[in-house]
C-alpha positions, -999 to +999 in steps of 0.1 A: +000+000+000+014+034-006+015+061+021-002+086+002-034+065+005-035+080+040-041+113+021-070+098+006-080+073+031-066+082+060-082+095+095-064+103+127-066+078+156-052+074+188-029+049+200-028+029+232-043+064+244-012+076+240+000+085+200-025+099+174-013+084+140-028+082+111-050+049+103-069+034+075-099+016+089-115-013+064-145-031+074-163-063+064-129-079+048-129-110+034-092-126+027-079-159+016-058-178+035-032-201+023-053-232+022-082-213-002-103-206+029-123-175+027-115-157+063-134-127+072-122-094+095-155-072+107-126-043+108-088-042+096-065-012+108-037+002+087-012+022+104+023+036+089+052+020+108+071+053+109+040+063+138+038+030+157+070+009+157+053-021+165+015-029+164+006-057+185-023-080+197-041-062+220-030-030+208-062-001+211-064+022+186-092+052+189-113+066+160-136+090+167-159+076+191-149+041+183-121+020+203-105-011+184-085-033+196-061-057+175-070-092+177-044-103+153-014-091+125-027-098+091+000-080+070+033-061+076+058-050+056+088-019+061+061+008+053+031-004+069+010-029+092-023-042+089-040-056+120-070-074+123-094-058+148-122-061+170-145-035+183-140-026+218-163-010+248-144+018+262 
């Protein structure tokens, strides 16, 4: 993904209540796993990698009103990471 999606795409967040980055949040994701099986996300978080160093299971992220927290790592590479999320009660 290139960083100038964010431009486009992107919204601030807050991280671990602590960072606001920018983030990319997808919903209703549907991805293929290795063995053909369809595997759907109800959210997926982008974040750049130059804003959180490391995004982690259990990380909380904060848009808007909305808290998310990561339930797993679905992609990363040098630029960015994409985390699989669930949708958390403050």
């Amino acid at each position: 993904m290139d960083a100038s999606l964010f431009d486009i795409f992107g919204q601030k967040g807050v991280f671990n209540d602590r960072i606001v980055v920018d983030v990319i949040l997808d919903r209703d994701v549907i991805r293929e796993n290795s063995y053909g099986e369809s595997i759907r996300n109800h959210f997926e978080i982008t974040v750049l990698n130059k804003q959180v160093a490391k995004l982690s299971k259990g990380d909380r992220i904060d848009i808007l009103a909305d808290t998310y927290e990561i339930s797993d790592i679905v992609v990363s590479d040098s630029n960015i990471t994409i985390g699989a999320a669930v949708y958390a009660a403050r």
